[in-house]
Structures are given as structure tokens and as C-alpha cells.
N, C-alpha and C positions, 0 to 999 in steps of 0.2 A: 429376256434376250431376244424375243421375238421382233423387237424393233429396232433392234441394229441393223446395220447393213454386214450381207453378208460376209465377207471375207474378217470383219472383225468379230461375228459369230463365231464363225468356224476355229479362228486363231484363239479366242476365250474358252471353246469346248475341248479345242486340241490340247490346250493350256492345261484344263483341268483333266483332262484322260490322263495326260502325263506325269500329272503330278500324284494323279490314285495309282496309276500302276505302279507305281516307286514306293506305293505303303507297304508295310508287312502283311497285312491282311487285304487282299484285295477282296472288291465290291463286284462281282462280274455284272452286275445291273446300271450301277452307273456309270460303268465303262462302257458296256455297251451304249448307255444315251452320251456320252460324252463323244466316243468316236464315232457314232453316228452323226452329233451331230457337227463335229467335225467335217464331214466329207472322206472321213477313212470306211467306206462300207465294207469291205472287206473286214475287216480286223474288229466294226464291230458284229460280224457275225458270226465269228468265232469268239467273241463275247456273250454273243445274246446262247449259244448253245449254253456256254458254263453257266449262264443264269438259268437256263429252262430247268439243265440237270438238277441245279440248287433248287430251283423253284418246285420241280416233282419229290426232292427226297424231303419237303417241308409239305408235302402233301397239297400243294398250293398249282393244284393239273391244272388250272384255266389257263395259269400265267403262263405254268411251263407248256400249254402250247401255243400261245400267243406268240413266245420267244421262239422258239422251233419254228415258228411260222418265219416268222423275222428274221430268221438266220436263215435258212432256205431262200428267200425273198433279196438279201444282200450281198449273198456270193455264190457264185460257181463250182460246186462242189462235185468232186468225182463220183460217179455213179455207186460206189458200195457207200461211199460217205453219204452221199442225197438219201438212200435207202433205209440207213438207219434213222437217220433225223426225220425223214416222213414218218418210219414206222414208230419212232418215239414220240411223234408228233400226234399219230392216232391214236396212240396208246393213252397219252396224256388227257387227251380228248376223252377217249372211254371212260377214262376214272374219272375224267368230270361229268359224268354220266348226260355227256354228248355223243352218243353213240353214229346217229345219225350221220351227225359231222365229220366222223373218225372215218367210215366207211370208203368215200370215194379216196381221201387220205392214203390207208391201206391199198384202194387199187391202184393207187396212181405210182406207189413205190416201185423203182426198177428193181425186176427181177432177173436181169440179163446176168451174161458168163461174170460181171465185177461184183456182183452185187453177193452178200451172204446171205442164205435162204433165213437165217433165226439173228436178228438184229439187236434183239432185245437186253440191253444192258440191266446189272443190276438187278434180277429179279423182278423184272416190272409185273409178271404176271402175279405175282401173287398179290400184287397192291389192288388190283381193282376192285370197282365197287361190286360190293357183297350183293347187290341187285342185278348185277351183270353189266351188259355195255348201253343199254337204254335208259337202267335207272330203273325201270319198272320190271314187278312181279309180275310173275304168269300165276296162277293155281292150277293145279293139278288136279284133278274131280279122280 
């Protein structure tokens, strides 16, 4: 599709968004690349969340912070909303034992009067990696 011109792009993506959201089971992964790349950013970033969610409870944290990333990146979200999706965006990070990369993630989540101090859906803590948030062991002498 790359070499169409766009507005028949975007008409063939919207085409096919519209036509997965109307399945029984929906795909939240290819909604999100359909309405993206439709020109609905919005709407695919609250796609790309329900994919990261999916993508972490299949234990597949790279993707689900890619997506997290992605959702952050295409809408304007209200500050306890942004908070949580960074914080499960670090988190996701950790358990892909990106620790490094989860770190400014974490400081950069608003902590202000909107925001809820434990964001953490689903038990995320107890998923991380048994090495901790870098991956690597310490020994203990």
C-alpha cells in the first residue's frame, strides 16, 4: 500500500478498520495499524493500549511497550490516564529486562493532584523478571 497515493491509502485502511471492528472477535493489533494508518490517530491509540495490554498478558513486554509507547505518542491523554500507560509502559519495559530504558519512563510519569500514586493494573508486579529490572544478577559474598 505504500505506493498509493495517499487519501486512497488512508480510505483502504479505514475500509479495513471498519470492517475488523464489526468482527466478533476483535484484533486490537490490527486496528491499531488500520486506524493509524487511516489518519484516525486518536482511536488508534486507544487500540494500540488494548494491544500492549494483550501483548503483556501473552508475556510478549517488548511489544507491549512498543505499543504503550505508541499510544502515548498518538493521543492526548489526561494526566492519571498518561501516568498509568507510562507506568505500564516501564513496567513492561522491566520485564523485558530493559531496565535501563524503563527508568526515565517511570520519572517522567505525572505524579500531580490527577494522577493515582499505584497505577499498576493486573498484578504487574509479580510478572517481572526473576532477575529483577536489569536482567542481571548481583551475588552476595
Amino acid at each position: 500500500m505504500a505506493s498509493l497515493a495517499t487519501e486512497v491509502r488512508e480510505a483502504r485502511h479505514g475500509g479495513l478498520a471498519d470492517v475488523l471492528g464489526k468482527q466478533p472477535v476483535l484484533d486490537a493489533e490490527a486496528l491499531f495499524r488500520h486506524s493509524l494508518g487511516a489518519g484516525r490517530r486518536e482511536r488508534a491509540a486507544e487500540w494500540a493500549v488494548q494491544a500492549a495490554e494483550r501483548a503483556a498478558e501473552m508475556l510478549a513486554f517488548a511489544r507491549a511497550a512498543e505499543l504503550y509507547g505508541r499510544a502515548l505518542e498518538f493521543k492526548e491523554w489526561d494526566e492519571a490516564r498518561m501516568a498509568s500507560l507510562k507506568i505500564a509502559r516501564a513496567e513492561a519495559l522491566v520485564s523485558a529486562g530493559r531496565g535501563a530504558e524503563a527508568a526515565p519512563v517511570f520519572l517522567s510519569a505525572p505524579t500531580g493532584r490527577g494522577a493515582v500514586p499505584d497505577h499498576r493494573p493486573h498484578g504487574r508486579r509479580q510478572r517481572r523478571h526473576p532477575r529483577g529490572a536489569g536482567g542481571h544478577r548481583t551475588q552476595v559474598s
